[in-house]
VOKEPA-181745 format. One record per residue (C-alpha): residue number from 1; residue in one letter; x, y, z. Coordinates in nm, 4 decimals, decimal comma. Each point is the difference from the previous one (the first is absolute). Layout:
BEGIN
resi	resn	X	Y	Z
NUM	A	X	Y	Z $
...
END
This chain:
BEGIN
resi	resn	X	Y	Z
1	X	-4,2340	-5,3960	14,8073 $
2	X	0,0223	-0,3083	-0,2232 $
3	X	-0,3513	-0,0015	0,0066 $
4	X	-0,0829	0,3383	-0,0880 $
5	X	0,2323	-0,0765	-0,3497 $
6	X	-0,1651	-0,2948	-0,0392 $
7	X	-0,3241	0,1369	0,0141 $
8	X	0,0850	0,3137	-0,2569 $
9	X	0,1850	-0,2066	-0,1986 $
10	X	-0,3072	-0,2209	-0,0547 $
11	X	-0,2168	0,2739	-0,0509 $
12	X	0,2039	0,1204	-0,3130 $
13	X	0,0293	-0,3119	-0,1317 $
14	X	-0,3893	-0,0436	-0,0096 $
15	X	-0,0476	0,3517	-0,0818 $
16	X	0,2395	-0,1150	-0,3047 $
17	X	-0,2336	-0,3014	-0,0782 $
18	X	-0,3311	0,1909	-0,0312 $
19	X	0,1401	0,2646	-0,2264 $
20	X	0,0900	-0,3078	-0,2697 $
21	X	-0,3156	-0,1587	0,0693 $
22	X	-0,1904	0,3371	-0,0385 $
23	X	0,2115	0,0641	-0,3517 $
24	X	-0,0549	-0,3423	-0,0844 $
25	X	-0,3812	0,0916	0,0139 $
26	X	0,0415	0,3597	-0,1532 $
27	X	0,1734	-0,1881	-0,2990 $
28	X	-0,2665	-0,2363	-0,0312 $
29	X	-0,2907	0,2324	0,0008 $
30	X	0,1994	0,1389	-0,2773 $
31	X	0,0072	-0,3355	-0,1973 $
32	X	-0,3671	-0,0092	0,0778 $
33	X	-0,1170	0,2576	-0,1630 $
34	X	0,2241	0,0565	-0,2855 $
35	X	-0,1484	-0,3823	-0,1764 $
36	X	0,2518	-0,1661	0,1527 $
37	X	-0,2274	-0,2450	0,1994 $
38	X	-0,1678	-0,0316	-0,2757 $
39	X	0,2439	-0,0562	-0,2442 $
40	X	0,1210	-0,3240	0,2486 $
41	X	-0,4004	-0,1193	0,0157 $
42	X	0,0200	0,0056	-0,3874 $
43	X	0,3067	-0,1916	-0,0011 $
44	X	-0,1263	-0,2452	0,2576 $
45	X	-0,2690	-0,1203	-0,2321 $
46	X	0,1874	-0,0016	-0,2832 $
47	X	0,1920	-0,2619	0,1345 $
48	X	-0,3028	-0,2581	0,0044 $
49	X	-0,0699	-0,0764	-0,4038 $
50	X	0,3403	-0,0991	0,0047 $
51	X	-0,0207	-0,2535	0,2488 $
52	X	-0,3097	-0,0965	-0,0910 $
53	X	0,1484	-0,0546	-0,3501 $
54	X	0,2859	-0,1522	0,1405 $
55	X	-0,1746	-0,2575	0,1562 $
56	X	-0,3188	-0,0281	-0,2390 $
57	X	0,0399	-0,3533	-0,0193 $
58	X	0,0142	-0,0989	0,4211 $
59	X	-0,3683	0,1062	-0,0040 $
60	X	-0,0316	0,2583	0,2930 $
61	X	-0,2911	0,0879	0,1168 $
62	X	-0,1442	0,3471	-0,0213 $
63	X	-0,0401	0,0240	0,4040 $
64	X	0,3806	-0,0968	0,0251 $
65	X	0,1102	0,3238	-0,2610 $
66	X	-0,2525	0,1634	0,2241 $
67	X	0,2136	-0,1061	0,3040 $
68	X	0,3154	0,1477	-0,1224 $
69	X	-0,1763	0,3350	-0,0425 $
70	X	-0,0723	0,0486	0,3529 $
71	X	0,3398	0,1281	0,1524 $
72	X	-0,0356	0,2643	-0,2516 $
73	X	0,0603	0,2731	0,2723 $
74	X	0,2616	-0,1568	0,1229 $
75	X	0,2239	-0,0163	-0,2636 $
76	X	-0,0850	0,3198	-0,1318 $
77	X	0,0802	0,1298	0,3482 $
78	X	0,3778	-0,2307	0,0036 $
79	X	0,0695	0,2198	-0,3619 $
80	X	-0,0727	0,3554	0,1365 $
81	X	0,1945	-0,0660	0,3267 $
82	X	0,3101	-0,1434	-0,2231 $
83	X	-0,0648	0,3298	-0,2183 $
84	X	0,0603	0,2261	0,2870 $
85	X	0,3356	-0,0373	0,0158 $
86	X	0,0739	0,0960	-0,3231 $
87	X	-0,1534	0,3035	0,0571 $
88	X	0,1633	0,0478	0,3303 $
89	X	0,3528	-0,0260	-0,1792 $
90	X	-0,1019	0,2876	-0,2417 $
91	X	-0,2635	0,2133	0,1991 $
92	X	-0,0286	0,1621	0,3238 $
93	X	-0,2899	0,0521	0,2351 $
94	X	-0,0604	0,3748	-0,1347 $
95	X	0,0444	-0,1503	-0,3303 $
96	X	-0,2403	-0,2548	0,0402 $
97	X	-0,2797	0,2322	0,1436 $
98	X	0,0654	0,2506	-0,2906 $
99	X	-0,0949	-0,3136	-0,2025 $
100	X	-0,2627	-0,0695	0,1749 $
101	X	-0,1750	0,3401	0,0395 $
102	X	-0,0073	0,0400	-0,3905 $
103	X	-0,1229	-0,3827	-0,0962 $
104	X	-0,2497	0,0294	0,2656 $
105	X	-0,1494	0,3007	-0,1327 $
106	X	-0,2827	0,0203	-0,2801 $
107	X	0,2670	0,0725	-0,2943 $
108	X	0,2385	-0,2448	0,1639 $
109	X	-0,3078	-0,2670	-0,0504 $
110	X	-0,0414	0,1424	-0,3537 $
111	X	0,3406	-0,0863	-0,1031 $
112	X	-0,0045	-0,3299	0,1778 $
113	X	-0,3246	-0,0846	-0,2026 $
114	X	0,1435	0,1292	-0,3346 $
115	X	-0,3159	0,2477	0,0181 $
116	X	0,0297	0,2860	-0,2429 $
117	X	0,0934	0,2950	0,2346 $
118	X	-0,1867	0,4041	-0,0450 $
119	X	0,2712	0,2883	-0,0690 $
120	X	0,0038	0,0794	0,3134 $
121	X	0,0371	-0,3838	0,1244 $
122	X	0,3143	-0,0102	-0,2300 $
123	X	0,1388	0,2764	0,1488 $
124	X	0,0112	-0,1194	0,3213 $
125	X	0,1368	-0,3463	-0,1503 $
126	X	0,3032	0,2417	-0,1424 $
127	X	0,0486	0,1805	0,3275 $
128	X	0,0171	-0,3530	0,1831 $
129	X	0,2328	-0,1161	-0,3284 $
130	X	0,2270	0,2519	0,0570 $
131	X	0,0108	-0,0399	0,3874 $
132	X	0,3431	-0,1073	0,1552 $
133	X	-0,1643	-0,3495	0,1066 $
134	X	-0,0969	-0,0188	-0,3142 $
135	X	0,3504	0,0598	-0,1567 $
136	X	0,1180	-0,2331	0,2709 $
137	X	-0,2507	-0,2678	-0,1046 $
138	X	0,1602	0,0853	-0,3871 $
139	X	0,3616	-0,0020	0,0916 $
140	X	-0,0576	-0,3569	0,2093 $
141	X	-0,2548	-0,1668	-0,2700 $
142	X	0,2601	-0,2500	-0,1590 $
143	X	0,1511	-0,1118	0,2788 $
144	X	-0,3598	-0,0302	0,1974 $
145	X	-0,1517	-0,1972	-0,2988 $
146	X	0,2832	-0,2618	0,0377 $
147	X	-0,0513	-0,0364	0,4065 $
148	X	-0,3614	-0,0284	-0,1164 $
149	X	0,0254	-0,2600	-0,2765 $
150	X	0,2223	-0,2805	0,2327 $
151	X	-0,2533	0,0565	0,2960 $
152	X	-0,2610	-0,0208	-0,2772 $
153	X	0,1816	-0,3138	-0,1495 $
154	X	0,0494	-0,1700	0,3470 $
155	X	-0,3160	0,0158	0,1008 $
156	X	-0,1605	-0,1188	-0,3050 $
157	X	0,2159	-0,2825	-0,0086 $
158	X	-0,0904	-0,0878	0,3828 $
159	X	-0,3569	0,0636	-0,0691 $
160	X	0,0071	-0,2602	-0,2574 $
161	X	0,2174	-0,2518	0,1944 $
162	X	-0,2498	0,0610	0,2673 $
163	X	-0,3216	-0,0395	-0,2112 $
164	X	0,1616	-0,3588	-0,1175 $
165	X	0,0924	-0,0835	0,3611 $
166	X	-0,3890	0,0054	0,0604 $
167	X	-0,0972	-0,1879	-0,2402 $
168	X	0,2098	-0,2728	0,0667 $
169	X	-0,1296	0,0404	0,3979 $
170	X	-0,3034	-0,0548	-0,1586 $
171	X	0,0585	-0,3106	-0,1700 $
172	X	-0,0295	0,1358	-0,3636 $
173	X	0,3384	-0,0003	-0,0452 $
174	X	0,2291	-0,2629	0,0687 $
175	X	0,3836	0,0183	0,0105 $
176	X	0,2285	-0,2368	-0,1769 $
177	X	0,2306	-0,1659	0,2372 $
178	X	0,3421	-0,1282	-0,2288 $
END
């Protein structure tokens, strides 16, 4: 008997786990392909003129700033995943596909692109403006724009404190010891 609970009891709980995991990957096809990836690859590189320029006078070489680059889909991956779950706190699954079905379709792409959209394109933009994820999306903007700017924030900050970390590992730094 104990058994038998055990084994159902385990079953839901994994059952449990692969729903999250499969909404943690609905959410980030979403981020995909509404720019957010590449919004994140943008900001990735941004961050290495002003390192370089913080450092101009240490003389790194070009293979070392070349280096730093190469965990690119890493970190970009580390800032989706943290994204998810301020999506999760506003969004849910049915939300999320609704999302999903529109940004993955041509118009969607359109509007992602800033493309200028046909009459008929725009209509389709209204009908998915005036949707109830849409509304939803709207209504939780303000609060979804904060979760978004202190993920945004701590990962740019660790991104940087990483990027120095290697170049002290790599001997082009050095730390003061007081």
């Amino acid at each position: 008997m104990k058994s038998t609970f055990l084994t159902i009891f385990l079953l839901i709980c994994f059952s449990g786990i692969s729903q999250v995991d499969d909404f943690q990957k609905e959410i980030i096809d979403y981020l995909d392909i509404n720019g957010t990836r590449v919004q994140y690859s943008i900001a990735f590189y941004e961050l290495f003129p002003v390192l370089e320029r913080n450092f101009r006078d240490k003389e790194i070489p070009e293979e070392a700033w070349e280096e730093l680059k190469l965990d690119e889909e890493d970190q970009i991956d580390d800032i989706i995943s943290r994204l998810t779950f301020a999506y999760r706190k506003y969004f849910t699954r049915e939300d999320i596909a609704k999302m999903n079905d529109f940004y993955s379709s041509e118009v969607g792409q359109k509007v992602v692109s800033d493309y200028a959209l046909t009459e008929e394109e725009n209509a389709v933009f209204q009908e998915y403006l005036d949707s109830d994820v849409s509304k939803k999306f709207e209504k939780n903007r303000k609060e979804l724009t904060k979760d978004i700017e202190k993920i945004s924030s701590d990962w740019s900050r660790e991104l940087f404190g990483t990027k120095i970390k290697q170049l002290v590992k790599g001997g082009y730094l050095t730390v003061d010891k007081q």
